[in-house]
N, C-alpha and C positions, 0 to 999 in steps of 0.2 A: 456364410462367406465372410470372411474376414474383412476388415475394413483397407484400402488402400493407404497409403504416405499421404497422398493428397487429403481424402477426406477425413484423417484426422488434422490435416494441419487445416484447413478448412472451419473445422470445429473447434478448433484451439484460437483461430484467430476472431473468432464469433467472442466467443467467451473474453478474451482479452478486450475488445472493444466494448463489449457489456460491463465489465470491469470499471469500465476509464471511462465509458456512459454515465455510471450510476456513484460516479466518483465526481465527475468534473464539469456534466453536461445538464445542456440540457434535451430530454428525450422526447420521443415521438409516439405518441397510442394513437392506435388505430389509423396512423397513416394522416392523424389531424397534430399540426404541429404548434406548441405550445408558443407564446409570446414570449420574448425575450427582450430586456431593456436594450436600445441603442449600441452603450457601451459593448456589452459581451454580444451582438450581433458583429459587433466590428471584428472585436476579437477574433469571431470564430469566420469572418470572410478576409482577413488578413492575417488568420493563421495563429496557433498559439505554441511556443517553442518550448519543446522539455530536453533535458540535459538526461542524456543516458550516463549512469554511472554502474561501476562493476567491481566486483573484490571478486579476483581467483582464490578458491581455495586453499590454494596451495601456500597462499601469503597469511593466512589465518597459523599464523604456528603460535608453540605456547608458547612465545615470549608475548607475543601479539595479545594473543589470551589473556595474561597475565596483567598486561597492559592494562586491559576495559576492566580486569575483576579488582585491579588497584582503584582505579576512578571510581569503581563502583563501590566498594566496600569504605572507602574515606566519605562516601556521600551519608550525611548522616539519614536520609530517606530509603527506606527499608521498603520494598513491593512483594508483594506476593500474585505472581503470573497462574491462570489458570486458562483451559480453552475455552473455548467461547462454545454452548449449544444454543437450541432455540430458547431457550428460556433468557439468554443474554440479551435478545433483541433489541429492548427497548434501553437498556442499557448501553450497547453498541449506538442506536441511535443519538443517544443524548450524548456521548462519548464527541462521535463525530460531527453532529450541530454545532456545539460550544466550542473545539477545535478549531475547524474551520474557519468559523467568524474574522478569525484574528489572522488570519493567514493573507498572505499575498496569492493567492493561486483563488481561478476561476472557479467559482462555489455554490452549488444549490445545496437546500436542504434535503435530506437522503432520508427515506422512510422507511420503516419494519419492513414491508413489503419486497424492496427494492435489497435489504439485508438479507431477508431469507432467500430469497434468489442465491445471492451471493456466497450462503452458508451450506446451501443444497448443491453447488457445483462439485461435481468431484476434483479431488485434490486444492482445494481452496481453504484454508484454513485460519481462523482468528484466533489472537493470542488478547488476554485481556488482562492489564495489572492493577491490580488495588493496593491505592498507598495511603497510608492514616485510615484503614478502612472505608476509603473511599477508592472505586474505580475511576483512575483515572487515564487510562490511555488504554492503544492497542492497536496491535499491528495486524495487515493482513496479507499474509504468505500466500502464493499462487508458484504453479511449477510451469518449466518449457521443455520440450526436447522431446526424442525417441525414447528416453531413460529416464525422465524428470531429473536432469544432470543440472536445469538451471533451477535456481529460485528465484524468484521474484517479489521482491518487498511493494505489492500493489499502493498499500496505503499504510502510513503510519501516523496516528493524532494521539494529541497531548490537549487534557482541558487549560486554558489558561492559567487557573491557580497553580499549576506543577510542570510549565513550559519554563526550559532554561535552566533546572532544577537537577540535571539528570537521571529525567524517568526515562527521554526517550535513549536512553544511552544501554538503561537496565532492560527494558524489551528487547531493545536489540541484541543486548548479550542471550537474555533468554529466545529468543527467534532464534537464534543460531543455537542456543543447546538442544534446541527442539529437532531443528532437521540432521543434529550430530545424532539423538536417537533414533530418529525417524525416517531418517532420508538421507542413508550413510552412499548413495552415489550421488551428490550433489558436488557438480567441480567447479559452482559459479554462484555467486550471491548478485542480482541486479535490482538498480532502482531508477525511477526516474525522477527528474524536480523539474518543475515550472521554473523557464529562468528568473523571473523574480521574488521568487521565493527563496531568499539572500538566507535565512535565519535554518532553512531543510538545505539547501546547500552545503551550507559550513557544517554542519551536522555531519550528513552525511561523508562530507568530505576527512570531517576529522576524526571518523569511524574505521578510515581507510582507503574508504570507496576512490575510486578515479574516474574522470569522464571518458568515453571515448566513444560518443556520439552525439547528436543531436539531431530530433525530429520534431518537424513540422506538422502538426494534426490546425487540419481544417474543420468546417460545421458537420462532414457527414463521417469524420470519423467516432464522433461522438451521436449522434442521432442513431435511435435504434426504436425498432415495432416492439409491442410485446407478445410475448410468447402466447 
């Protein structure tokens, strides 16, 4: 029997929240809930605001194109983009530790564990770049829809030494060359940003993106059991 509308978007919404759990939160085993300082308990009982932003397709034309591969090819930092498998783990991890830190957006540290989850969903995908022979950033692609028509920029980090630098400007070009070969019905690029996170704002905003939402996540949109 084939699956119903509901119970794929059901499962789709599972996964998104596990997503943004093991991104932003902090989570729940076994139904016994982990300590949390003061500060991010408040946060999370007065609610924490992300700015939904979007780029249609249809506004990625090649003057657009041309645009990012000019910024990109005058940057004198050169990357070379590969996908992520299990053997990136530890990698991916220390990626996103040292990222994070320096960030305005609510932050745990995020463990292999809690990666390979992330790398075993289907249609989930990590893009990882190394510059001076150093990995240093990497995005992570997630899809929405009947047709995986959306993409979703779940997470994107930059280690400090190459923040501001335009790396995350060259993942982003390459993220998008990726689903031009991969995921030719894609009619939506979406992201979200913590509103204080001023510096992934302007990023993303100068990428293209526009806002045209905002959402409110409380404590139990991020609290999840483990499988």
């Amino acid at each position: 029997m084939s699956e119903s509308h509901l119970e794929r978007k059901k499962k789709l919404d599972l996964k998104k929240k596990k997503i943004r759990a093991f991104f932003l939160s902090v989570e729940t085993k076994k139904k016994k809930k982990l300590e949390v300082d003061k500060a991010t308990e408040e946060l999370y009982q007065d609610g924490m605001v992300y700015i939904q932003m979007r780029l249609p397709v249809e506004k990625i034309t090649k003057e657009f194109e041309s645009k990012l591969k000019d910024k990109i090819e005058h940057n004198i930092i050169k990357a070379k983009i590969r996908e992520a498998t299990e053997s990136d783990l530890e990698t991916l991890k220390n990626i996103y530790n040292r990222a994070w830190l320096l960030s305005n957006t609510p932050y745990r540290p995020i463990t292999k564990t809690d990666l390979k989850k992330l790398l075993d969903y289907p249609d989930t995908v990590f893009l990882i770049a190394k510059v001076y022979g150093i990995d240093a950033a990497f995005v992570l692609l997630d899809f929405e829809g009947e047709n995986k028509e959306i993409a979703v920029i779940a997470a994107l980090a930059v280690i400090p030494r190459f923040q501001r630098k335009g790396v995350g400007t060259i993942i982003g070009m390459s993220a998008w060359n990726f689903l031009k070969q991969n995921y030719s019905n894609v009619k939506e690029v979406r992201a979200e940003v913590y509103k204080d996170n001023v510096v992934s704002y302007s990023f993303i905003k100068g990428i293209g993106f526009e806002e045209f939402d905002r959402k409110v996540y409380k404590k139990e949109d991020f609290e999840i059991t483990s499988d």
